[in-house]
NUKE-661244 format. One record per atom (N, C-alpha, C): residue in three letters; x negated, y, z negated. Coordinates in steps of 0.02 Angstrom, whole numbers, plus 50000, padded with zeros to 5 digits. Layout:
# NUKE-661244
ALAXYZ ...
END
This chain:
# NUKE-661244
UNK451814910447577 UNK451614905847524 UNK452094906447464 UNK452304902247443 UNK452604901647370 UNK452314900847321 UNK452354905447276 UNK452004905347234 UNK452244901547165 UNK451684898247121 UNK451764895047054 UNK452084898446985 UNK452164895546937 UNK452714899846882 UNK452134905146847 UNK451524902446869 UNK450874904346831 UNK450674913746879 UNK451194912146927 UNK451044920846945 UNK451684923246965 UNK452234918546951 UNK452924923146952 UNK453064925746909 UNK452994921946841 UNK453154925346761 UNK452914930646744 UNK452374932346773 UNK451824937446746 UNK451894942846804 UNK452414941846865 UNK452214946546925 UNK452874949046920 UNK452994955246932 UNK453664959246961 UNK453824957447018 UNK454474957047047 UNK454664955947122 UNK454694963747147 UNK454754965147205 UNK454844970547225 UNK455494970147262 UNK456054976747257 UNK456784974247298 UNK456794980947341 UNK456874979847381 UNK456854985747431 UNK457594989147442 UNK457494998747452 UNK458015001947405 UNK458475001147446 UNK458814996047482 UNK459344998447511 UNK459764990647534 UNK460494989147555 UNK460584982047554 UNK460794982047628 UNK460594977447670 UNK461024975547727 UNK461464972347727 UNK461964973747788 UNK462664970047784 UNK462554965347828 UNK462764958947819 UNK462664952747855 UNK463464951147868 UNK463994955547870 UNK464734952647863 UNK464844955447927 UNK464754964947942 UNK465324969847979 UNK464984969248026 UNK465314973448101 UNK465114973448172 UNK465334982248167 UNK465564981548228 UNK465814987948258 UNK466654990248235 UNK466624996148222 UNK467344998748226 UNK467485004348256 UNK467615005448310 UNK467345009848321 UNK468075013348355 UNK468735008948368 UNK469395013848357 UNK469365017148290 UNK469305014148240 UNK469385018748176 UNK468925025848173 UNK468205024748195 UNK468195031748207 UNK468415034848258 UNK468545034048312 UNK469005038048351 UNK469385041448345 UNK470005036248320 UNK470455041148276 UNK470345045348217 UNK470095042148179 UNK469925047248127 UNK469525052648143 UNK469125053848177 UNK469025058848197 UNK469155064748199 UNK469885065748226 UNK470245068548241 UNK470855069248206 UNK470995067648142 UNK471575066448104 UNK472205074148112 UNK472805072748087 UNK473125079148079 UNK473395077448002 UNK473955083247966 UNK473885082547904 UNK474575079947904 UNK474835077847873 UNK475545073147856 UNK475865079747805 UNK476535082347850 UNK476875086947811 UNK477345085647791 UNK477865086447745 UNK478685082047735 UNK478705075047712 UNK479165072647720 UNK479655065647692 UNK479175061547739 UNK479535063347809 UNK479205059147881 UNK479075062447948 UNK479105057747980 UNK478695062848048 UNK479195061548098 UNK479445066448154 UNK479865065748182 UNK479675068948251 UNK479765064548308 UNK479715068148396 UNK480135067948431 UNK480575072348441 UNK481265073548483 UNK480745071448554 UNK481235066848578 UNK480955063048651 UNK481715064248701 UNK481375066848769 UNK482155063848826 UNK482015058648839 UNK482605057048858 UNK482615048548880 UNK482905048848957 UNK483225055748975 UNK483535054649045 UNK483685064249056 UNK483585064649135 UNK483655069049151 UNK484515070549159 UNK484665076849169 UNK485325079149168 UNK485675077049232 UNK486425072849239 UNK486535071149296 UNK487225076149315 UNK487005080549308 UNK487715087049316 UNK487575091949354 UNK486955091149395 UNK486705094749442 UNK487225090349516 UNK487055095349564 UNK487465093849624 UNK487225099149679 UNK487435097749746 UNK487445103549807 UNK488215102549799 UNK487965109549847 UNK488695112349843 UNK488725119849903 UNK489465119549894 UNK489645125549949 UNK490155130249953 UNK490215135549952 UNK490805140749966 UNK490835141249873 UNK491425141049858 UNK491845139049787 UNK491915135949742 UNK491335128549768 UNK491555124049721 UNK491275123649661 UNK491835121249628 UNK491625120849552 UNK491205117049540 UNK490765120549470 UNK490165114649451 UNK490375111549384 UNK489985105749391 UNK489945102749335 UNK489905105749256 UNK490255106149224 UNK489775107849180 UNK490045104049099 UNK490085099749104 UNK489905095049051 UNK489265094049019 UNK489235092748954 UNK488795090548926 UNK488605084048934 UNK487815084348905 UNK487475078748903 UNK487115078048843 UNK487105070648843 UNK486565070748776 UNK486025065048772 UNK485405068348816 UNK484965064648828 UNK484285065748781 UNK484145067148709 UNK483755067648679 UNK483965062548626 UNK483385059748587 UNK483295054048527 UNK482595058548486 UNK482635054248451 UNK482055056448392 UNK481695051548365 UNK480905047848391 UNK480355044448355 UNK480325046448290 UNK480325042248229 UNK480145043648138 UNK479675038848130 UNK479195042148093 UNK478755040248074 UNK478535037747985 UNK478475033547941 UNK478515035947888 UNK477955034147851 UNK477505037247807 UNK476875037147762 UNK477065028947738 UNK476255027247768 UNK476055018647725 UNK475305021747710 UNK475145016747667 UNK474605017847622 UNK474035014247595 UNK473705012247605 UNK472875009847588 UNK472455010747552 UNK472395005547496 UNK472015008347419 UNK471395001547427 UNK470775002647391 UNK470174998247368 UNK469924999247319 UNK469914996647258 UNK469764996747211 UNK469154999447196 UNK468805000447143 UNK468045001747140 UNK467925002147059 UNK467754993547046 UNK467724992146984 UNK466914991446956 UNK466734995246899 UNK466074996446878 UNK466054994846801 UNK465944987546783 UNK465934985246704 UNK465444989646693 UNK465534992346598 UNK465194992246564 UNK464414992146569 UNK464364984846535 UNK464074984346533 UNK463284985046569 UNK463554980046628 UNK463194981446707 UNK462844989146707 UNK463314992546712 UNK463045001146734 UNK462325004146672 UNK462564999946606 UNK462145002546575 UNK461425001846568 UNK461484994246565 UNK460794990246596 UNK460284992946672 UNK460814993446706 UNK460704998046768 UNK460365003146782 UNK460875006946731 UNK460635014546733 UNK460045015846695 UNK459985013546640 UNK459615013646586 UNK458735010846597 UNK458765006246657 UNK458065006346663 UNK457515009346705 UNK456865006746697 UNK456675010046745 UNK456615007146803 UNK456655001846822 UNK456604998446839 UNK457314998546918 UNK457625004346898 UNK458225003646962 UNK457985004747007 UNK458245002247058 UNK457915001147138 UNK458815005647156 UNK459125003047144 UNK459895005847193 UNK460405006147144 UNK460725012347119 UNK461275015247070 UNK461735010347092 UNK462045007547020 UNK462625000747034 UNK463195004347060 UNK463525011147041 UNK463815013947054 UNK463985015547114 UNK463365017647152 UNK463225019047216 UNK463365012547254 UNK463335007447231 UNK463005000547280 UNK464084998847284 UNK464344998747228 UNK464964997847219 UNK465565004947271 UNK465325009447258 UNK465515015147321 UNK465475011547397 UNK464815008647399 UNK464705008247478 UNK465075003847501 UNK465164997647439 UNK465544991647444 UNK466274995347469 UNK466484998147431 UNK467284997547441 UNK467255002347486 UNK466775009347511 UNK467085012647576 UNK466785008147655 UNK466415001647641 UNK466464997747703 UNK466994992447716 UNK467184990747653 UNK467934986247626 UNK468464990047667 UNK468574996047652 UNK468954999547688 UNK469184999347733 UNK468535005247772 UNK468565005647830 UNK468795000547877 UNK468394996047869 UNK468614986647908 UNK469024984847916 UNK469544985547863 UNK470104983947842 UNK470514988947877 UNK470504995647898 UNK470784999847911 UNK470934998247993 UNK470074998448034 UNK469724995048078 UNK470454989548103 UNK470624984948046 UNK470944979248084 UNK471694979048077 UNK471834986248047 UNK472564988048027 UNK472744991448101 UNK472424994948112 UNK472454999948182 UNK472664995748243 UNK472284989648243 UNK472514986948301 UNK473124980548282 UNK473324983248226 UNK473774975848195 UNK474784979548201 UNK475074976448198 UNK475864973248213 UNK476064980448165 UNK475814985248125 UNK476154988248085 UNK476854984148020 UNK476734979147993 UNK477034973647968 UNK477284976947884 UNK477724977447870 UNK477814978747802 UNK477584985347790 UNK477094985447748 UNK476734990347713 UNK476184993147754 UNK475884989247805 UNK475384988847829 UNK475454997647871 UNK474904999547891 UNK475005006247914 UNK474885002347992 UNK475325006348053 UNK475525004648101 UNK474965004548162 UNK474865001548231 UNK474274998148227 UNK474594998048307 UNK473824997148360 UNK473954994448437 UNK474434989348441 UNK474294984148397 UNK474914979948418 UNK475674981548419 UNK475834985848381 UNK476514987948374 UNK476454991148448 UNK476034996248471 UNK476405003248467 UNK475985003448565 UNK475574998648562 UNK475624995648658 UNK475914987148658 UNK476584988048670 UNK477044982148649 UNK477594984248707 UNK477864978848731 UNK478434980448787 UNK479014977948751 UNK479314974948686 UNK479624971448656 UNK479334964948628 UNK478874961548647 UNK478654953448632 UNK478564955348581 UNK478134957248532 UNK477914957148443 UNK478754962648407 UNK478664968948423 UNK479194972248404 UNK479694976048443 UNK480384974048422 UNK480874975048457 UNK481264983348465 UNK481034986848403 UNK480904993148401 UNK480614998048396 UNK480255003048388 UNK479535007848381 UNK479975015248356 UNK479705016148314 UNK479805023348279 UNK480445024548269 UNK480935018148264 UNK481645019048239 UNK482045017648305 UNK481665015848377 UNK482095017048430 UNK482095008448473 UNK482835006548470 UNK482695000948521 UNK482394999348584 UNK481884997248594 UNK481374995448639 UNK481824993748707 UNK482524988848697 UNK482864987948739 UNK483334994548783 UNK483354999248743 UNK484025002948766 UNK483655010248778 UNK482935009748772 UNK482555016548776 UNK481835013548808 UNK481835015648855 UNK481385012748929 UNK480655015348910 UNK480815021048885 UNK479915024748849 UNK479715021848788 UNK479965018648756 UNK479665017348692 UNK479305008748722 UNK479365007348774 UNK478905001948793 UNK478355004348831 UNK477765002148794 UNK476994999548827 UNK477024997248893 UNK476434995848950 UNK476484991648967 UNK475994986248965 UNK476344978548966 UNK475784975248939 UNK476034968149022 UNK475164966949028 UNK475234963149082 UNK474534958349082 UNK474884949849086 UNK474554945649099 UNK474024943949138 UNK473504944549129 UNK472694940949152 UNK473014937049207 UNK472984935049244 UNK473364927049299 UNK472794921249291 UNK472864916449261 UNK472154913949237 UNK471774915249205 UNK471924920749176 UNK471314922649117 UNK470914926349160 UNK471134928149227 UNK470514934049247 UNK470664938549253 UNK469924943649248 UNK470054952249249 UNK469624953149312 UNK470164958549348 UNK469584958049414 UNK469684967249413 UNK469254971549445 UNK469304977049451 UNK470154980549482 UNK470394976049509 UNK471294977349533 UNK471564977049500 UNK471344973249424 UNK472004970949389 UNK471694977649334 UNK471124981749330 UNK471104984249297 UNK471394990449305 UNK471194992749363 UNK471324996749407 UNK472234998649415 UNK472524994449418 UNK473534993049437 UNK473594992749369 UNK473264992149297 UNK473654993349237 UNK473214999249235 UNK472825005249261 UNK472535011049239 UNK473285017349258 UNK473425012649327 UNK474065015049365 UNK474695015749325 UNK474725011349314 UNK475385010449287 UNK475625014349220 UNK475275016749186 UNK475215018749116 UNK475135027549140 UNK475115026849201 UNK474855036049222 UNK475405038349271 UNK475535045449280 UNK475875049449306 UNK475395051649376 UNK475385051349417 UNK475225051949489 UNK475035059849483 UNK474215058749467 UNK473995067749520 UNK473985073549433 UNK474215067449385 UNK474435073049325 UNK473745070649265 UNK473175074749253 UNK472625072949230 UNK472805067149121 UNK473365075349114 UNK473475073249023 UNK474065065549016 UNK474215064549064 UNK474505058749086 UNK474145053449100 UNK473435053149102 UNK473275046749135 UNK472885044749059 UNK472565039449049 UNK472105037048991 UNK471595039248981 UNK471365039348924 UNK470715043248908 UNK470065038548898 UNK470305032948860 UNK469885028548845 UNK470175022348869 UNK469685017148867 UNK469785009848893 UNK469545003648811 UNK469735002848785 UNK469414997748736 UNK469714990248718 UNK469104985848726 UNK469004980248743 UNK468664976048680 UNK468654970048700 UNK468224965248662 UNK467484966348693 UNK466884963448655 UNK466284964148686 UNK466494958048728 UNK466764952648722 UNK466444949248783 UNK466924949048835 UNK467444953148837 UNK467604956048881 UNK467224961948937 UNK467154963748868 UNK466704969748927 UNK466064968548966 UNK465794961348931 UNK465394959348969 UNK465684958249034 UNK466174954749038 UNK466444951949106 UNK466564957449155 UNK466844964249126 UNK467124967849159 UNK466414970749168 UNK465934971649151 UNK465134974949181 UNK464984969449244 UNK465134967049243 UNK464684959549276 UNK465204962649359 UNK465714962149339 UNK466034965349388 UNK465904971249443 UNK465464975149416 UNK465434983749427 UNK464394984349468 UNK464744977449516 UNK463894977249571 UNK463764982649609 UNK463334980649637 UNK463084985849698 UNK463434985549753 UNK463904980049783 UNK464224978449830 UNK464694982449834 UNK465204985749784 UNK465744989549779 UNK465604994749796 UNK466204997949863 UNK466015002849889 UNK466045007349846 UNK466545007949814 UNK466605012249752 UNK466125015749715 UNK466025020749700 UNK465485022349637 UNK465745021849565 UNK465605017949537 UNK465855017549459 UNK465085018949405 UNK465125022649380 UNK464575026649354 UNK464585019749283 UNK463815020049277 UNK463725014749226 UNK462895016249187 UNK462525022249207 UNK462175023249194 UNK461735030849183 UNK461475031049122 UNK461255038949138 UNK460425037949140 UNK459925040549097 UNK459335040149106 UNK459045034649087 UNK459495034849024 UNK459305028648970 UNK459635020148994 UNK460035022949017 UNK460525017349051 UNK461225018149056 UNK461525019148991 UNK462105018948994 UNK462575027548959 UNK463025029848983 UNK463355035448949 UNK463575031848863 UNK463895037848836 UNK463815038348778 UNK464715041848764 UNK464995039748727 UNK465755042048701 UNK465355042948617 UNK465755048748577 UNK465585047248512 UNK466325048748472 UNK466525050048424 UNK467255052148390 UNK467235059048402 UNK466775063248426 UNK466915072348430 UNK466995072148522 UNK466695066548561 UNK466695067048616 UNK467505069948649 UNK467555074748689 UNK468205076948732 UNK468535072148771 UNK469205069448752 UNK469305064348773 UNK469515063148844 UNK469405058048868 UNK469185055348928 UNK468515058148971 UNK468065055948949 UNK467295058348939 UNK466725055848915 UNK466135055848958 UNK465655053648938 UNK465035057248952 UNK464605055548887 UNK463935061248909 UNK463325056248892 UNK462945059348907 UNK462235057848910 UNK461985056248834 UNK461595051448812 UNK461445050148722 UNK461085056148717 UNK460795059948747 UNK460325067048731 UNK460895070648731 UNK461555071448759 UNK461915076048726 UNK462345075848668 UNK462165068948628 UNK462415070148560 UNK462355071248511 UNK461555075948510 UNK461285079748489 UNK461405074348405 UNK460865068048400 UNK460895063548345 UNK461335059748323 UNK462085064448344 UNK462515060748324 UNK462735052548355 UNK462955049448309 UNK462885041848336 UNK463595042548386 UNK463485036748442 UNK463725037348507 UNK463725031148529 UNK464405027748572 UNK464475020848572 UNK464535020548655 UNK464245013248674 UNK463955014448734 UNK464485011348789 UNK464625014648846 UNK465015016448865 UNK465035014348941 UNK465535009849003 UNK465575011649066 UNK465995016049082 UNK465845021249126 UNK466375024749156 UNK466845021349226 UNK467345021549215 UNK467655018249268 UNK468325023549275 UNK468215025449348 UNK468675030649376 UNK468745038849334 UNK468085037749290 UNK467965044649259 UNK468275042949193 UNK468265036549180 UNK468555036049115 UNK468085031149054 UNK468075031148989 UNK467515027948963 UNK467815018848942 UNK467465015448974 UNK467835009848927 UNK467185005448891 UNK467275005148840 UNK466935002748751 UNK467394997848730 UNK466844992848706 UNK466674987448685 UNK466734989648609 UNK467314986048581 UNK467414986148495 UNK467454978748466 UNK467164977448412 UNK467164971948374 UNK467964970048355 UNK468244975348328 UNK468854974948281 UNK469524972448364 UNK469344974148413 UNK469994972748463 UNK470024966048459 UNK470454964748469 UNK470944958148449 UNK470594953448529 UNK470514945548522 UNK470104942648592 UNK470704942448644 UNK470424941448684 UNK470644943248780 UNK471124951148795 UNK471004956348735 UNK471334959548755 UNK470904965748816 UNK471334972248827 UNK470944978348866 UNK471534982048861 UNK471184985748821 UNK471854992748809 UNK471594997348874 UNK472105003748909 UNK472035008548919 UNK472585012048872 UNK472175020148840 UNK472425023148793 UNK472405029748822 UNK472925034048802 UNK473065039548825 UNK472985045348743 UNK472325043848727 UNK472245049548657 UNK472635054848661 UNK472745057648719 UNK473445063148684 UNK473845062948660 UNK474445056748658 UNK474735054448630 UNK474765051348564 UNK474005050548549 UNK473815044448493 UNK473585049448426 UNK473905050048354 UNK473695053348333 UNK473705048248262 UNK473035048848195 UNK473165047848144 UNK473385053148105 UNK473875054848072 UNK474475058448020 UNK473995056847946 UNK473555061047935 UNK473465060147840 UNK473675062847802 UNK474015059747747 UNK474355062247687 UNK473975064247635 UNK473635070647610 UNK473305072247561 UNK473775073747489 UNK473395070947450 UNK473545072147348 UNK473135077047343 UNK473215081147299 UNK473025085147272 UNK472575081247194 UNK472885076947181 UNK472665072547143 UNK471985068347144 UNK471925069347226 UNK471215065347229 UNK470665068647279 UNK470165068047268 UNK469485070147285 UNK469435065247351 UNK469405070747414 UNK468905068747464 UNK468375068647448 UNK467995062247489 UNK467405060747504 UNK467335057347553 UNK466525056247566 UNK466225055147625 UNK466315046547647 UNK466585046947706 UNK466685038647720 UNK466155035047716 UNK465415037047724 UNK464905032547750 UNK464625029847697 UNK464375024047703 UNK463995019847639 UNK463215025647642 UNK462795024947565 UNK462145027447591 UNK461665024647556 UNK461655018347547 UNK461215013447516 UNK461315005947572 UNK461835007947616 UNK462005000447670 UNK461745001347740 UNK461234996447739 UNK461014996347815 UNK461404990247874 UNK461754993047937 UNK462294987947963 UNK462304993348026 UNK463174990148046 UNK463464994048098 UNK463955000948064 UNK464014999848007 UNK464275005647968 UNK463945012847972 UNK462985010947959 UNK462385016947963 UNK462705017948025 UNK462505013748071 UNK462355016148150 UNK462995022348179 UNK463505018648169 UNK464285020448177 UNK464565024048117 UNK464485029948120 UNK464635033448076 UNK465435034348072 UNK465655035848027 UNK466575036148019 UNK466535042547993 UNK467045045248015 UNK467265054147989 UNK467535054547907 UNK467245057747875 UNK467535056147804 UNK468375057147812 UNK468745053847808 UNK469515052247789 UNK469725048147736 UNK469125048647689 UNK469345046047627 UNK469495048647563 UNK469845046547509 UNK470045051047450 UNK469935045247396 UNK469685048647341 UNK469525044547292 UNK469935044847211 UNK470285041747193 UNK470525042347134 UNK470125041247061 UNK469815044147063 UNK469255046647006 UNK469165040646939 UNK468475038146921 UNK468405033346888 UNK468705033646813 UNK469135030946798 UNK469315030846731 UNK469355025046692 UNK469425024146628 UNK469205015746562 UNK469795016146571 UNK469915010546566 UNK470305005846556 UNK470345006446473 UNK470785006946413 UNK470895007546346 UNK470575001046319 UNK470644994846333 UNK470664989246317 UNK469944982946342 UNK469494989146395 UNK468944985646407 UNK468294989446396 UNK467874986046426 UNK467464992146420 UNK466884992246493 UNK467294998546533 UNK467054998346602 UNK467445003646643 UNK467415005246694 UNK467625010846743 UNK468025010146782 UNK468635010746828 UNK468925008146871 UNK469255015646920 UNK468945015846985 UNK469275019847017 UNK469545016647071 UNK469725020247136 UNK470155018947195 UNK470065024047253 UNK469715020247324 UNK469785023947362 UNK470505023447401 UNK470805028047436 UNK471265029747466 UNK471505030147533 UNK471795027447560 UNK472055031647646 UNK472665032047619 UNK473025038647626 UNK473965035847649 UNK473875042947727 UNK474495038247755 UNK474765042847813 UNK475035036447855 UNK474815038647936 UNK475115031247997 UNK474755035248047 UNK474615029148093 UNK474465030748161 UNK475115031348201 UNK475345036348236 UNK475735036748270 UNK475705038348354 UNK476215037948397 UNK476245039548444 UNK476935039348473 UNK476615046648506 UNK477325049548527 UNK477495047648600 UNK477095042648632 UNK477025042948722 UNK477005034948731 UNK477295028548704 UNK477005023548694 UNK476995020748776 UNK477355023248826 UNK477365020748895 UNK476925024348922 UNK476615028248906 UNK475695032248920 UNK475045026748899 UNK475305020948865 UNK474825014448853 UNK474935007448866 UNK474505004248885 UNK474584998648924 UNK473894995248911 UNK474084986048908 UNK473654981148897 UNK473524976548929 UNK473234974748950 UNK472954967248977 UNK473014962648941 UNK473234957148940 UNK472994953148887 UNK472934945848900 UNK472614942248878 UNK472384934048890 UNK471764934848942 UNK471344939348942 UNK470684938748964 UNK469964933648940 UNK470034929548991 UNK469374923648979 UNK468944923449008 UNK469144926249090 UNK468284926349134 UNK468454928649204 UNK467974931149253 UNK468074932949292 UNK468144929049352 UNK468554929449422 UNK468654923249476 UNK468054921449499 
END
């Protein structure tokens, strides 16, 4: 019922303490990686790679002389710190009114925090899987690439150095069938060698619909797709290439998961449409650059109800502490990322891509 001015004027509304997000979905590479971060030491980051085995070996017999020339089959991946700032602006005025009554249901302060560490994250979320472009911190698209988007990776021509390409391979029609998933799980892996093969699988959801729809009873195969509850469980502490039971994540939030060939593949909002990564997390590392200058804190909103609550993110954030502005009158801080996603194995990852439906 709607009510008349004759009992709105005179009645309090009631606002309930907390705001939902009607914008975000899932991100759920960003916690992955973050998860697991390492610390950014030096100028830049550097991985002496071979590119070719020594060809100065030979048989031989009685006397004969060996080879012994040099070779020079090593290069060096560089990596270099990009950086990610969000404002976190708190007028005056606002805060005082705010703070000052009794009447607060949710600290403006607080409500402006949650804002900019879900601003973030999202943003981070869609950097990860993006071209590494300019400033931008470097991202799936760069870095599972065979040459089509970028022509070099970590300083090294894509053309003249056979490892610094991905492999990336066309849908035929836009379909994904368990072979085509199966011959790019192959291809990206070393035969019989476990830290060589992929750890994770991540997809679009309505991809992964297609690729469930796939995984019947008819297949002789066993492809595990269910535990008590239904489905296994990957979380950001999970051991990678692995899946457990939602009772073994002991509360912690956990994203739901098929196993296929003992491997987890998850459904993320933030993956780019028709794609299917296989990822080899050994290889895949986020590099954070800490200030001394700024205060960690906790990534998670705690006044926002969404996919943010559910999906928790590892705190990897730093805050540059609220300070006035001389000339106004109000607060202005800054949350932080600097570092890069890097990888040192980029022919350990491989994509599918132009996925629309199954034959």
């Amino acid at each position: 019922m709607v009510f008349s001015e004759r009992v709105t004027d005179i009645t309090y509304n009631e606002i309930l303490p907390t705001i939902v997000d009607f914008v975000n979905n899932s991100n759920i590479f960003t916690a992955r990686v973050m998860s697991n971060v390492k610390t950014w030491r030096g100028v830049n980051i550097k991985q002496p790679i071979r590119i070719a085995n020594s060809t100065t070996g030979g048989s031989f017999d009685g006397l004969d002389t060996f080879d012994t020339s040099t070779t020079n089959n090593t290069r060096t991946l560089t990596w270099y710190v990009k950086a990610y700032e969000q404002s976190v602006v708190v007028p005056g005025i606002e805060k005082a009114v705010n703070g000052n009554s009794e009447k607060q249901v949710i600290s403006l302060v607080t409500d402006r925090l949650d804002e900019a560490k879900i601003s973030l994250t999202q943003a981070i979320g869609d950097l990860l899987y993006g071209n590494g472009v300019g400033k931008d911190i470097e991202g799936l698209g760069l870095i599972v690439d065979d040459g089509t988007t970028s022509a070099t990776y970590g300083g090294l021509n894509r053309s003249e150095v056979a490892g610094a390409n991905a492999d990336v391979t066309a849908a035929g029609s836009g379909i994904i069938s368990l072979a085509l998933v199966r011959s790019e799980m192959t291809a990206v892996s070393a035969a019989g060698a476990g830290q060589e093969a992929p750890t994770i699988a991540l997809t679009t959801p309505e991809v992964w619909d297609l690729f469930e729809s796939l995984l019947t009873p008819t297949i002789s195969a066993r492809y595990d797709v269910t535990d008590v509850k239904g489905y296994n469980r990957v979380s950001g502490k999970t051991p990678m290439g692995t899946t457990v039971p939602e009772s073994e994540l002991k509360g912690a939030a956990g994203f739901v998961a098929i196993s296929f060939r003992g491997r987890p593949v998850v459904a993320d909002d933030k993956c780019p449409a028709g794609l299917f990564f296989w990822l080899n997390e050994h290889y895949l590392s986020f590099y954070r650059l800490l200030s001394s200058d700024l205060r960690s804190v906790d990534s998670n909103p705690t006044k926002t109800e969404g996919a943010n609550e559910d999906i928790k993110q590892p705190s990897f954030l730093q805050l540059k502490d609220f300070m006035s502005p001389i000339n106004q009158f109000g607060e202005i801080g800054a949350l932080i990322v600097m570092g890069n996603l890097i990888c040192k194995a980029p022919r350990r990852q491989g994509k599918i891509t132009g996925i629309t439906t199954t034959a």
